[in-house]
N, C-alpha and C positions, 0 to 999 in steps of 0.2 A: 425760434432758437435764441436763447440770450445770446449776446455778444461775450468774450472771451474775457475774463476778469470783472465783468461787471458789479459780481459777489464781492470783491477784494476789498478789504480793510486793511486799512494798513496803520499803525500807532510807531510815528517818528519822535527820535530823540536827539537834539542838538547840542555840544558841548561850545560854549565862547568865552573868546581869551583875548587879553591883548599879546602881542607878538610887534618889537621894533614900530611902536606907536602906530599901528596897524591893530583893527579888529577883525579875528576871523570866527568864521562857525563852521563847523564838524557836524554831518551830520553820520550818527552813527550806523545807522542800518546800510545805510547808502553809499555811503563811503565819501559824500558830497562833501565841497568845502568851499566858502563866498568868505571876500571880504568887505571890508567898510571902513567910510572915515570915523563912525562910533558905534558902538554895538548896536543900537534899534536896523542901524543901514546893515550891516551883516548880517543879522537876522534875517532882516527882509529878503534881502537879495538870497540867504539860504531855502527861504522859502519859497522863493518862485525860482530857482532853479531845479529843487527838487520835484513840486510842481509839473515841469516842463519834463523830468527824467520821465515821470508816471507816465503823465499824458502822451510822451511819446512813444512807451513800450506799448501801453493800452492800446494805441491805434496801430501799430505795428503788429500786436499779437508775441510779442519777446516776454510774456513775464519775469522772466527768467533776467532778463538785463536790468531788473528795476534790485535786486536786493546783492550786493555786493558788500561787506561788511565793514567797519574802519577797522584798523590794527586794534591790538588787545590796548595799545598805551592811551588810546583816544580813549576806548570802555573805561580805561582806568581813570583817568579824569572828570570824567563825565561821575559817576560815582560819585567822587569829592566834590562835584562843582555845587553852588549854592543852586537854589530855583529862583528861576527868574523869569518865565514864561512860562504858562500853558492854556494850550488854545485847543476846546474838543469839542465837537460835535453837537452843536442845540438845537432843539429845537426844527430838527430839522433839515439844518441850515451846515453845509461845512467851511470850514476855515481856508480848502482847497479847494478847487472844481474834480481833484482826483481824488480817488477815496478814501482820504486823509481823516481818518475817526479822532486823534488826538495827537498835539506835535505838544513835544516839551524839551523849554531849552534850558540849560546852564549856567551860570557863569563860574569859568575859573579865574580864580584872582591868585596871583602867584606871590611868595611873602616876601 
């Protein structure tokens, strides 16, 4: 018998900003948000926190706790933001230990 979500693909989306010389990131599906002293640290830490959301529902059997969605103002941002990461799936090989097919993050720059 497979284990429960085993099949699951999941394709994350991150919007990052600066905010009161503070870096955050948004993660959109998730509802997640990490900050940093500069964007690479925000990124990162948005990515092993969502990460740890997966991995935790996976072993719990909660699918259902893993997708929670950001407010429409985050979608809206993320939209405008430039690209500035994406990381998917080669070779094989994933970018998360959970089944993270493609993450792609943002930046917004505010004028």
């Amino acid at each position: 018998m497979a284990k429960a979500g085993s099949n699951l693909r999941i394709n994350l989306s991150a919007i990052a900003y600066q905010e009161d010389g503070v870096w955050i990131a948004h993660c959109l599906e998730l509802d997640i948000v990490a900050e940093g002293d500069d964007l690479d640290d925000a990124v990162r830490s948005l990515v092993s926190l969502c990460d740890l959301q997966i991995k935790t529902a996976l072993k719990e059997g909660d699918l259902r706790s893993i997708f929670r969605p950001a407010p429409p103002e985050v979608w809206q941002m993320f939209s405008s933001g430039k690209a500035l990461v994406e990381k998917k799936k080669a070779h094989g090989q994933r970018c998360f230990e959970a089944p993270v097919d493609r993450f792609e993050a943002r930046e917004l720059v505010f004028a």
